[in-house]
C-alpha positions in Angstrom: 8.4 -49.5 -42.2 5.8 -47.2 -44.1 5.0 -43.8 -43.0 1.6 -44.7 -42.0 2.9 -46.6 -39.8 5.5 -44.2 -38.2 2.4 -41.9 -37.3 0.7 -42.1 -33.2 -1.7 -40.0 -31.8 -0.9 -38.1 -28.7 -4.2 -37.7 -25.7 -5.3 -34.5 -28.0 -5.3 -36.5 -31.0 -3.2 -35.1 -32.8 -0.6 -36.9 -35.0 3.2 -37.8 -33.9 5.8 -39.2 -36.0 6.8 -42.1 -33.6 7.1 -46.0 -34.2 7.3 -46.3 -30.6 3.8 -46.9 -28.3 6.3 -46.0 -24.9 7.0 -42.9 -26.6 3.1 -41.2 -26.7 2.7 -43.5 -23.2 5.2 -41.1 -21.8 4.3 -38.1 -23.6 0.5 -38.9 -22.6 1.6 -39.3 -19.1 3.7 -35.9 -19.1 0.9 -34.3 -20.2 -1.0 -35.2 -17.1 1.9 -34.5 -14.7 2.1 -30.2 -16.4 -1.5 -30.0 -16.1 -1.8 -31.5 -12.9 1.0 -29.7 -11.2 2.3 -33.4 -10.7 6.0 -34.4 -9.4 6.8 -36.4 -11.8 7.0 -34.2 -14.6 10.6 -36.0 -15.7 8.9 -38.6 -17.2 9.0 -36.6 -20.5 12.4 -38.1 -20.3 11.2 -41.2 -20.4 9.7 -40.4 -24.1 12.5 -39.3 -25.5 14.7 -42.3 -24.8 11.8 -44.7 -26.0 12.7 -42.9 -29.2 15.7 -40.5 -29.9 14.7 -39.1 -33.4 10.8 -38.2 -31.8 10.5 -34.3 -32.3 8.1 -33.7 -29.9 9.7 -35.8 -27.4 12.9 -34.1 -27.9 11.5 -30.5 -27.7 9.5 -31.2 -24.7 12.8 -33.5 -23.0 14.3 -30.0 -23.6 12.3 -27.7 -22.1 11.9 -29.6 -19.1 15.4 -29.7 -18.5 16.0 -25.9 -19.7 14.1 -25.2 -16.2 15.3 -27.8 -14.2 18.6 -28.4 -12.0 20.6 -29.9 -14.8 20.3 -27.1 -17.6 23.1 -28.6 -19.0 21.1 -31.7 -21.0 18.8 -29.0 -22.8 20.6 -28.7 -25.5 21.1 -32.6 -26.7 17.6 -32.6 -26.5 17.0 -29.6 -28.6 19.6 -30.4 -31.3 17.9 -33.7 -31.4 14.8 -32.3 -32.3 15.8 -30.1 -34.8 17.9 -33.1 -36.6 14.7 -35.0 -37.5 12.4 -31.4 -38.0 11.8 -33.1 -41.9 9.8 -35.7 -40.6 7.8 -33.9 -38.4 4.2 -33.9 -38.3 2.6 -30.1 -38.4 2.0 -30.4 -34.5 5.3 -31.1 -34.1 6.2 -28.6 -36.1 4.4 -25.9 -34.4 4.6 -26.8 -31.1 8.8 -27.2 -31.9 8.2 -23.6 -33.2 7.0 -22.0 -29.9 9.2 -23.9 -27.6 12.1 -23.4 -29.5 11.9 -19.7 -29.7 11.1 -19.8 -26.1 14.0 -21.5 -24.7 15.9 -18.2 -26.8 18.2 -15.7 -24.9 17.0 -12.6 -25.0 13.3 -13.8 -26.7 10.5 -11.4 -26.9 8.6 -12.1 -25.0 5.0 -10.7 -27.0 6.4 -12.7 -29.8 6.6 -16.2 -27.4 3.1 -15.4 -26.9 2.5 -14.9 -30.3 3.7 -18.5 -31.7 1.5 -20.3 -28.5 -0.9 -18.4 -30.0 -0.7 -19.1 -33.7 -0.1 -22.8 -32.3 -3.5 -23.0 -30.1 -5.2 -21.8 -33.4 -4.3 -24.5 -35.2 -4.4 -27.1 -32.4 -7.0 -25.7 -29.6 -6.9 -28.7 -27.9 -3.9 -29.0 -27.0 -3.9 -27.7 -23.1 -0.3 -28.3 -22.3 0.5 -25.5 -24.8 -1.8 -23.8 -23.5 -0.3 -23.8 -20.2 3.3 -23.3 -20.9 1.5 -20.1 -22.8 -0.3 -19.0 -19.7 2.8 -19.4 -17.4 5.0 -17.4 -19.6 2.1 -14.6 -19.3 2.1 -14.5 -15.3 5.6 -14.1 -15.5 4.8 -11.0 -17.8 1.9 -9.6 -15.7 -0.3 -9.9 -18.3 -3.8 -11.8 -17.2 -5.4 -10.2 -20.1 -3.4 -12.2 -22.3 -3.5 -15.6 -20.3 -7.5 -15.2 -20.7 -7.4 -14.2 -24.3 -5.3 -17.4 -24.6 -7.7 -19.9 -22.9 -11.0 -18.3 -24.5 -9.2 -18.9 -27.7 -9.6 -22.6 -27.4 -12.7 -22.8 -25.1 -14.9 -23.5 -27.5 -13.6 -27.0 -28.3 -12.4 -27.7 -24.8 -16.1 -27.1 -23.1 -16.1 -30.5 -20.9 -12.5 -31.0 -20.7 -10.7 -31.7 -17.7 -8.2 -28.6 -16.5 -9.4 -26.0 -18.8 -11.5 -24.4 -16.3 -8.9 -23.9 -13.7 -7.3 -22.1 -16.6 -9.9 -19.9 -17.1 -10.3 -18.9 -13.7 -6.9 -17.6 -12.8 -6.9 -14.7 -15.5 -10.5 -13.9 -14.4 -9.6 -13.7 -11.0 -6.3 -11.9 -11.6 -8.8 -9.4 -13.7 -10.9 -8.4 -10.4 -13.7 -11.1 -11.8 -14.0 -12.5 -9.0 -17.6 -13.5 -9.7 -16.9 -15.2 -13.0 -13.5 -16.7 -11.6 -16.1 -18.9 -9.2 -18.2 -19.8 -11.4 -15.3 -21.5 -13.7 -13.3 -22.6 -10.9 -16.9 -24.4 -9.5 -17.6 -26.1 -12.8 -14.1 -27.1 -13.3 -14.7 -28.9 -10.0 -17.4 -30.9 -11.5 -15.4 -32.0 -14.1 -12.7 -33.5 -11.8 -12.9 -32.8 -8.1 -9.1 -33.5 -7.4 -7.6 -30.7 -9.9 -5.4 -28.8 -7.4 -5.4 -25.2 -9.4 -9.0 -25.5 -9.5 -8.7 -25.7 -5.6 -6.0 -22.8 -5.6 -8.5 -20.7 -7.6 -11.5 -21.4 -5.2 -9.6 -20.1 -2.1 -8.3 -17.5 -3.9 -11.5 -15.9 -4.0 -12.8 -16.9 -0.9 -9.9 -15.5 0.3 -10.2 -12.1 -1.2 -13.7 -11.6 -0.1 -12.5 -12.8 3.6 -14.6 -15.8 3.3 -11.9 -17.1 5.5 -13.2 -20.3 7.6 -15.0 -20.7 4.3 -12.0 -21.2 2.3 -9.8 -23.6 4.9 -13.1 -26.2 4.8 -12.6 -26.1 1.2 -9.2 -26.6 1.2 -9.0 -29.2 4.2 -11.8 -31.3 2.2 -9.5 -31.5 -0.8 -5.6 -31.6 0.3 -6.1 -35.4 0.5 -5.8 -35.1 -3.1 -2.9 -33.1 -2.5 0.0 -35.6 -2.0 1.2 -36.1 -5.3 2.0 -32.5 -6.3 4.9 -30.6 -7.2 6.5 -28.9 -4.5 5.5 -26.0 -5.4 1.6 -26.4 -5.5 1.2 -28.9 -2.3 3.0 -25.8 -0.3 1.4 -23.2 -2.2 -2.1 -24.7 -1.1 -0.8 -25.2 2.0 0.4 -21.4 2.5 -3.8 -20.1 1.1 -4.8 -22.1 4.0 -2.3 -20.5 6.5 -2.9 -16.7 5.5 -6.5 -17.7 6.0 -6.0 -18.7 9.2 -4.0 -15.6 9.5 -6.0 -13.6 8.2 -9.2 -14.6 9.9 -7.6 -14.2 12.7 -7.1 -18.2 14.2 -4.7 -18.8 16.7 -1.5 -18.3 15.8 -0.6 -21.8 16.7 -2.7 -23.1 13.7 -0.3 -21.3 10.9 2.8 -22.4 12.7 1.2 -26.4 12.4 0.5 -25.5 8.7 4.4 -24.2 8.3 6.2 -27.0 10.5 3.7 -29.7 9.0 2.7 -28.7 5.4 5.7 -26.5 4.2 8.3 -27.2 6.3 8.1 -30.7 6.1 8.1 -30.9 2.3 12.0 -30.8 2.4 12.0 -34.1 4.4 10.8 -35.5 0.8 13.4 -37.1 -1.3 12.4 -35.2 -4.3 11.1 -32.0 -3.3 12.3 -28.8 -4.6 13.5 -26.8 -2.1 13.3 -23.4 -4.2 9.5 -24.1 -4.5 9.5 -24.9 -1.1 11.3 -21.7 0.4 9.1 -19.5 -1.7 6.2 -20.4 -0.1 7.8 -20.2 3.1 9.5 -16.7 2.7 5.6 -15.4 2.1 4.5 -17.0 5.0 7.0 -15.7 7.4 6.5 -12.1 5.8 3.2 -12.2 6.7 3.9 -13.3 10.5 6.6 -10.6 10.7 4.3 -7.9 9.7 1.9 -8.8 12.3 4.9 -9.4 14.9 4.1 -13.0 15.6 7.4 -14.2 14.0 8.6 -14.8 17.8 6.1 -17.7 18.0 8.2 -19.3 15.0 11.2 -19.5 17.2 14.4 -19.5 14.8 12.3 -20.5 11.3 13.2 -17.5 9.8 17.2 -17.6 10.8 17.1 -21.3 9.6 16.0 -20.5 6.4 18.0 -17.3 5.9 21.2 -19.7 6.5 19.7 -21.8 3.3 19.3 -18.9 1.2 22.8 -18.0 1.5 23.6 -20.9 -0.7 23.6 -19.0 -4.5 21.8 -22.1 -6.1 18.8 -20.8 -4.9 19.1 -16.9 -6.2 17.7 -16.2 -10.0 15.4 -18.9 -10.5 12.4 -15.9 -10.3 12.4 -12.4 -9.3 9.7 -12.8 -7.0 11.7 -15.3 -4.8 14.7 -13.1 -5.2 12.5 -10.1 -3.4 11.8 -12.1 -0.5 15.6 -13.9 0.0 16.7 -10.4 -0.1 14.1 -9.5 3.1 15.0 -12.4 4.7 18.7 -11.8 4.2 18.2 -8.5 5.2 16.0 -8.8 7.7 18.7 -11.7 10.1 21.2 -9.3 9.4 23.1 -11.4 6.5 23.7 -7.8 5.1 26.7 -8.7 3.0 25.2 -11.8 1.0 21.9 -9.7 0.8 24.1 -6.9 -1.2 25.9 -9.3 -2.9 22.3 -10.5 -4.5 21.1 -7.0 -5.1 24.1 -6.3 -7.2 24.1 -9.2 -8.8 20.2 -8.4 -9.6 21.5 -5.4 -11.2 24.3 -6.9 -13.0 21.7 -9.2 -14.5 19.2 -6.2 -15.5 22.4 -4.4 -17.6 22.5 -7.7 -19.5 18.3 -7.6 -20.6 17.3 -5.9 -24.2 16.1 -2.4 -23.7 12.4 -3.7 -23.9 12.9 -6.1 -20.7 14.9 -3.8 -18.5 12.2 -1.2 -19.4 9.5 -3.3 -18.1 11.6 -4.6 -14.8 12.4 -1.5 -14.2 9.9 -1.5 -11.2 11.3 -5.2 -10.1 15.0 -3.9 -9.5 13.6 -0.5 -7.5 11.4 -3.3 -5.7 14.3 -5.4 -5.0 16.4 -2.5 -3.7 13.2 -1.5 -1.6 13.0 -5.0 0.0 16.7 -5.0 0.5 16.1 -2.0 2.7 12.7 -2.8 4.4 14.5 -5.7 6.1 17.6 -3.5 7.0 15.2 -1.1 8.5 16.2 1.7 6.5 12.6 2.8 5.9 13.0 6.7 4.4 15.0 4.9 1.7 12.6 2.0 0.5 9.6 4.4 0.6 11.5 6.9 -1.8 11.9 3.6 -4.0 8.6 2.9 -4.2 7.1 6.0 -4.6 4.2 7.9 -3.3 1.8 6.4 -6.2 2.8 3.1 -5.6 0.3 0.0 -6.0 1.3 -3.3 -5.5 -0.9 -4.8 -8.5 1.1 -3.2 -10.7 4.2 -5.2 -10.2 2.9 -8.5 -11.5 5.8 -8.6 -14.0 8.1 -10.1 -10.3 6.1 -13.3 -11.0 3.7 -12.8 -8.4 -0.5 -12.9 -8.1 -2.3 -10.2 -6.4 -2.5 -12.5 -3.1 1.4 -12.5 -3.3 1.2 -8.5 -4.2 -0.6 -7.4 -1.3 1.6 -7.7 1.0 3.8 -5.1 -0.5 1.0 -2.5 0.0 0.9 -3.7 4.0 4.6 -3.0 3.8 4.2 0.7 2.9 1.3 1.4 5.6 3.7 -0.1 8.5 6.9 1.9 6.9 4.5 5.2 6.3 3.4 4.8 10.2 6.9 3.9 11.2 8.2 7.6 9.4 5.3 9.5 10.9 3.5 9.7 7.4 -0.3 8.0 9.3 -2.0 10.7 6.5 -0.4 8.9 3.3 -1.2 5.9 5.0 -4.5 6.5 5.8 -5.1 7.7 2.1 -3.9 3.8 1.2 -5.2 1.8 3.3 -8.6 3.3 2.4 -7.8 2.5 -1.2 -7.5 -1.8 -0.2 -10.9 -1.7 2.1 -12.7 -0.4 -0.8 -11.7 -4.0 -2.2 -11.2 -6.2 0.8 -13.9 -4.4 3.4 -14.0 -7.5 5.8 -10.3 -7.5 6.2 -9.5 -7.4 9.9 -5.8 -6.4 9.9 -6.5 -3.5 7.5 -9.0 -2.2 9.8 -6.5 -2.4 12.8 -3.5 -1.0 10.3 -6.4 2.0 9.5 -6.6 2.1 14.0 -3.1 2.8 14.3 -3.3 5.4 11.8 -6.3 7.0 13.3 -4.6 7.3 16.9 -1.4 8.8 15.4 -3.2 12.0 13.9 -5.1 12.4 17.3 -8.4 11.1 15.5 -9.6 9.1 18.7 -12.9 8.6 17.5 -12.0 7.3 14.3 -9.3 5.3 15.7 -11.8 3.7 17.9 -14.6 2.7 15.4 -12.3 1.1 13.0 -10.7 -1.0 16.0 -14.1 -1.9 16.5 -14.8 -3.0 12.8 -11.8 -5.0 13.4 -13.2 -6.8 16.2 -15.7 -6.6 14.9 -15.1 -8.8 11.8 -12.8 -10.9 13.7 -15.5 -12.1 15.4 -17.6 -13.2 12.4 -14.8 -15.1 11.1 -13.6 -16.8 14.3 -12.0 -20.3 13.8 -13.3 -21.9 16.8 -16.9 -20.3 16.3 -18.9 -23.1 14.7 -20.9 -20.8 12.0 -21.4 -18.1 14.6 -22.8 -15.6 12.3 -24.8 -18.3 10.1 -26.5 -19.5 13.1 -27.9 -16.2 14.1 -29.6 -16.2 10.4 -27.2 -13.0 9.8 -24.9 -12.1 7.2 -21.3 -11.7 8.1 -21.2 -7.9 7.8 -24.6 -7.5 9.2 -23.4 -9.3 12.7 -19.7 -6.9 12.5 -21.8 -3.6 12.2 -24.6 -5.0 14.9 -21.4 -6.0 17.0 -19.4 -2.9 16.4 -22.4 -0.9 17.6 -22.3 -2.7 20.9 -18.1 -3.0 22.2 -16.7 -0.9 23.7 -13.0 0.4 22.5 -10.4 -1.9 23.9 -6.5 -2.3 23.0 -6.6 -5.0 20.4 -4.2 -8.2 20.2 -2.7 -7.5 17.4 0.9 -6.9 17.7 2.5 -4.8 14.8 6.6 -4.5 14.0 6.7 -0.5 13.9 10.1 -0.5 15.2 
């Protein structure tokens, strides 16, 4: 058989050394599963069996197993692929390059970037680099270089599909929340059913507490929803809970979204559970904080007793943070130490470079460790009178994820009679998030401990304020009244009276 006719061409269009049509089928197809946070992302497998001696089938067939439950079949893959490196195309080549060097112990991580970057300059269209690139920089807390990465290749990618969801994350992990919209929106256009367009929509609805805003969005579009990854059908899922949360709703709506749209995502014969509890952990946190996790009856036990099981520790710090409040927290002290010092253990074994920079996640863990066991003095001492959530993005986690961290500190500050430091922070987050309710009645409790009664009063009133405008049940109460959201708070705050509000708080 000639080389001409060894060559295919992949969905980019670039060229594959492959007699086999199966094999760029399944590639094709895999393709679509990454960028569309799909379930079936194992048919990469598929590729590589249609032909053993493909490179790129190999490499890829490797990396998906390297972060899957059977890290054991990486390396066939990835000896297979280097075996037939001399009759490689250049794609393969490169992209063999960056996945290679990626699947390294003890990589550098700027350099990983580095050949994803090299790579996207010589094939800009391929998006499933660009991806794998992109997730390797959230895990690094760098947005600046996930957007440097996706305007890299924009030029060429104008009216593809997925690119635009890509470009809005870094934008609105930047604080462009503006310019996130306005990519996430034409993104839309382009394919209406692309789920991490939709996660980027409500993520900035939900940062400007467009709350009832952002669960019509999402409601209108989870149809779409069904075939995801574990991960992104309850990540969705948990957006529209904190905005229900967050704006307020009854309390009865998050628990349907956990028991029906989290929960209920282990009842699936292939879900990933991980995925699954990590969204649930940040749920529950959430509820705790505002001392509704009573109305979740033993969810929070239950899954503690799953998180005992070690397969679940050190797939990602972030999840690690909240198993070891949860642990904590149910009074699973033992296993919760036994994580933490295996944490540690882990950090000892990092280059000098990485333990450098997760040098805040292992102070963090410790800190969560102790939040849960109530051992408050302690975790604020970890964290440190300067600390800011958004600069702990190297756990693996957005700023939505981050925040809570910050509502952590005000409740532990309030708790250890500290309402001025508190006060000083809390502040700091309405400056960003004005329309916030909670942080209004956080900024109330605060008030009333240093004897500031009229303060205390008009920001419970803001919170009612507010709580108002964005009322569930409401059908566009403020929209109606041909008023803006913050003009109808200030009107209404103007007019109450002070009152005790609902919200319960765990200060004790």
């Amino acid at each position: 058989m000639s080389e001409q006719r060894q060559i295919r061409l992949d969905r980019w269009g670039y060229e594959i050394h492959t007699s086999s049509d199966s094999c760029i089928s399944f590639i094709n197809a895999y393709y679509h599963q990454v960028l569309n946070y799909g379930r079936e992302r194992s048919v990469i497998v598929k590729a590589s069996e249609q032909d053993p001696s493909c490179v790129l089938a190999n490499i890829l067939t490797a990396h998906f197993y390297a972060s899957s439950s059977n890290p054991s079949l990486t390396s066939s893959h990835l000896q297979a692929s280097k075996a037939h490196l001399d009759h490689a195309t250049s794609y393969e080549k490169a992209v063999f390059d960056a996945v290679s060097y990626l699947m390294t112990p003890d990589r550098d991580d700027d350099v990983a970037v580095n050949l994803h970057s090299k790579l996207l300059n010589d094939f800009p269209k391929d998006l499933v680099s660009l991806k794998r690139a992109q997730v390797l920089c959230f895990y690094m807390g760098r947005p600046d270089l996930s957007l440097e990465l996706v305007e890299q290749v924009l030029p060429v990618n104008e009216q593809e599909d997925y690119i635009y969801g890509m470009l809005a994350f870094p934008l609105l992990e930047l604080g462009r929340m503006a310019d996130a919209e306005k990519a996430a929106r034409k993104g839309l256009e382009i394919n209406e059913e692309d789920p991490w367009v939709h996660h980027a929509i409500c993520h900035v609805l939900q940062f400007e507490c467009r709350f009832k805003e952002a669960v019509e969005f999402m409601k209108d579009h989870s149809h779409s929803w069904n075939a995801l990854s574990s991960f992104m059908i309850t990540h969705n899922w948990w957006h529209v809970a904190l905005c229900y949360l967050e704006g307020q709703s009854s309390i009865e709506k998050v628990v349907e979204v956990y028991d029906c749209f989290i929960w209920k995502e282990l009842e699936r014969c292939d879900a990933s559970p991980a995925e699954v509890f990590l969204n649930a952990l940040g749920l529950l946190l959430r509820v705790y904080l505002r001392g509704r996790i009573t109305e979740f009856g033993d969810s929070l036990k239950i899954l503690a007793t799953y998180l005992t099981d070690k397969q679940y520790w050190h797939l990602e710090w972030h999840l690690d943070l909240l198993i070891l409040w949860a642990l904590a927290c149910t009074g699973k002290l033992s296993e919760a130490e036994e994580l933490l010092e295996s944490l540690k253990n882990r950090m000892s074994g990092m280059t000098t470079k990485k333990q450098q920079i997760m040098q805040r996640g292992i102070e963090l863990a410790e800190a969560m460790y102790r939040y849960g066991k109530g051992d408050y003095e302690i975790a604020l001492e970890l964290l440190g009178s300067a600390f800011n959530a958004s600069n702990c993005k190297m756990i693996g986690a957005s700023d939505e994820q981050l925040d809570v961290l910050n509502e952590i500190r005000y409740i532990m500050l309030l708790n250890t009679g500290r309402a001025k430091e508190a006060i000083s922070g809390i502040e700091i987050q309405l400056k960003k998030r004005e329309a916030a309710p909670f942080l209004w009645y956080l900024l109330e409790k605060a008030y009333s401990e240093m004897g500031m009664s009229r303060e205390a009063a008009a920001a419970g009133e803001k919170g009612k304020a507010l709580e108002l405008a964005c009322a569930f049940d409401q059908e566009k109460a403020y929209a109606g009244l041909g008023m803006s959201k913050e003009a109808l708070a200030d009107e209404y705050a103007a007019k109450v009276s002070p009152q005790t509000n609902s919200i319960k708080f765990v200060f004790c």
